[in-house]
C-alpha positions, -999 to +999 in steps of 0.1 A: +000+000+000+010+035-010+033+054+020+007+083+015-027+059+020-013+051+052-006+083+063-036+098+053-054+062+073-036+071+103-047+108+101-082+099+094-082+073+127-065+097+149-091+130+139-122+104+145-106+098+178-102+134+188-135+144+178-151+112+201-129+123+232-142+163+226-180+147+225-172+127+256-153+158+275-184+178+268-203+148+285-209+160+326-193+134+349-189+127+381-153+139+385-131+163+364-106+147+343-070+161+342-050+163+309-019+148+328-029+116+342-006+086+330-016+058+317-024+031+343-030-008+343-066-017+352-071-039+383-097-069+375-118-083+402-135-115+405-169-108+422-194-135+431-223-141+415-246-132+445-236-097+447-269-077+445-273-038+434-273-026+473-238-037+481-228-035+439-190-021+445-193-006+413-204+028+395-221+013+359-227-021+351-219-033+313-220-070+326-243-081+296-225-066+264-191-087+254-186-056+235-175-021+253-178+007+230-165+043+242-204+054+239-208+025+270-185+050+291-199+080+288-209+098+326-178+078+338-155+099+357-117+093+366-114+069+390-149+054+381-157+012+393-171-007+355-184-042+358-179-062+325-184-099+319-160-120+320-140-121+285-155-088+276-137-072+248-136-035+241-130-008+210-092+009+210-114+039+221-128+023+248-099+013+261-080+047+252-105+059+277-102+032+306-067+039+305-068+079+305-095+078+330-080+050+350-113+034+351-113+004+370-131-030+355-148-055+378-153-085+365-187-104+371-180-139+375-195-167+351-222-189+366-217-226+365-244-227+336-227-260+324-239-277+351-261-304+350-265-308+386-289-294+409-291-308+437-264-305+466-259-323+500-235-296+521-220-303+554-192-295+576-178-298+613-170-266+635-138-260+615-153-251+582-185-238+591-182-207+585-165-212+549-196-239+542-222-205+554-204-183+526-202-218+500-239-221+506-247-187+496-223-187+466-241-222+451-275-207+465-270-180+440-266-200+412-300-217+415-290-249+432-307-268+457-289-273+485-294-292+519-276-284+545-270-310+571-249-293+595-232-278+614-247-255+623-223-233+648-182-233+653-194-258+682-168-285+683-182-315+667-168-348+648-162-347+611-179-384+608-205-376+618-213-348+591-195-368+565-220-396+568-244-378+567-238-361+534-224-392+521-256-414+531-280-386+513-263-393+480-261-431+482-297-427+489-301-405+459-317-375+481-292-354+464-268-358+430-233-348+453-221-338+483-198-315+497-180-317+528-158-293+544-131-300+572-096-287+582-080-308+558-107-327+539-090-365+543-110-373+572-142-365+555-134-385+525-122-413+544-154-414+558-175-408+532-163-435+514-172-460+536-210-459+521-213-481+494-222-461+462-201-431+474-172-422+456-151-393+472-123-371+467-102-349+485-092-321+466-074-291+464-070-274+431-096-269+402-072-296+383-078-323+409-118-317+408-121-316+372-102-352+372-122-365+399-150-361+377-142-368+341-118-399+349-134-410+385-170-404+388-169-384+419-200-381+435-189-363+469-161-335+467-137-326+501-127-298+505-102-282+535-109-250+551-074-244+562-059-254+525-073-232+507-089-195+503-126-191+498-121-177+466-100-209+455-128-233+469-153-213+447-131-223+423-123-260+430-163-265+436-171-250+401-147-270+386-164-300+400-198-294+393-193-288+357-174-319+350-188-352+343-179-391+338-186-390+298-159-410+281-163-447+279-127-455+290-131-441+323-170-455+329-155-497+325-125-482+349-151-471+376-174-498+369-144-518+383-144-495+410-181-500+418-173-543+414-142-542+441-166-525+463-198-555+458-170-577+467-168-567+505-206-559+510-223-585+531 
């Protein structure tokens, strides 16, 4: 292409640009912008699903467009809080202007819509109740059913007995998993997998519950409170409830699995 088509390309693009940013300037906003603010890396935040407009955390929410135009941040001043959905992707001018304005983007996080589970059997002893209060309202949030069979306070109390539990109301098909949460999660699992039909796993990334899934046909996840940040068992529990046992391979593998275990029932 011609040297002078380029330039007169590059002219064109950077005239259109002014005369969007004089529109926008003209715009009233909630703070003044200043001609010699640097450009500055935006900050991404992961927020739960549950969050509702009263505690928002953010100024304008563009959640439900994957495309951010410079039109979309109009009435945003410097300094301004934008949700966007997760991947959202935005116009050079729009992100000319997130820059400039050092607007900061929230991301919403992505509901497990993959899921083809619904209904949940959740439990923990005194050492992860209060992560399994907040898991409860994350899953709640995404239109699962959940039953809750305990704790129900930071009263001491023994793992087994909760781990049963949750384990017995998926062997008896009153929910499709269970989720148990102690310190570590091995005692849980140990437990859990004492009930015939009840195949658990102790896990502690997103790796770990994906495989648990796909190759072993996990039906009760463990999780420990003290190994891992709320934000990483959000994670590790989405990871698990989207996966599934689909490939043949692994099915004959755990139907071995499932004949070892007939061979010690009485």
């Amino acid at each position: 292409m011609p040297e002078k088509i380029i330039d007169e390309n590059a002219s064109t693009r950077d005239r259109v640009r002014a005369l969007v940013r004089q529109v926008l300037e003209n715009t009233p906003v909630e703070a003044e912008e200043t001609s010699d603010i640097e450009p500055l890396q935006t900050k991404i935040i992961d927020v739960a699903p549950q969050e509702t407009a009263t505690d928002k955390g953010f100024d304008l929410d563009e959640s439900g467009k994957s495309l951010i135009t410079e039109a979309d941040l109009r009435g945003l001043g410097a300094g301004a809080r934008l949700r966007i959905a997760d991947g959202a992707k935005f116009t050079p001018l729009a992100a000319d202007l997130i820059s400039e304005r050092r607007i900061e983007l929230i991301k919403k996080e992505s509901r497990i819509a993959s899921s083809k589970i619904r209904t949940i059997a959740l439990g923990s002893d005194h050492g992860g109740f209060e992560t399994k209060e907040k898991l409860k309202e994350f899953l709640a949030g995404q239109d699962f059913q959940i039953r809750d069979f305990g704790t129900i306070s930071k009263d001491a109390v023994d793992y087994p007995d909760i781990a049963h539990s949750v384990a017995r109301a998926v062997a008896d098909r009153q929910a499709e998993v269970g989720i148990v949460i102690d310190g570590a999660g091995i005692g849980s699992a140990m437990t859990a997998n004492k009930v015939a039909g009840v195949r658990a796993a102790a896990c502690y990334s997103t790796a770990l519950a994906k495989n648990s899934r796909e190759h072993n046909g996990a039906n009760v996840l463990t999780l420990g409170s003290g190994q891992n940040s709320f934000k990483e068992i959000c994670e590790i529990v989405t990871a698990f409830l989207a996966a599934e046992l689909t490939e043949e391979r692994h099915r004959k593998r755990v139907g071995k699995i499932e004949a070892i275990e007939r061979q010690y029932q009485r």
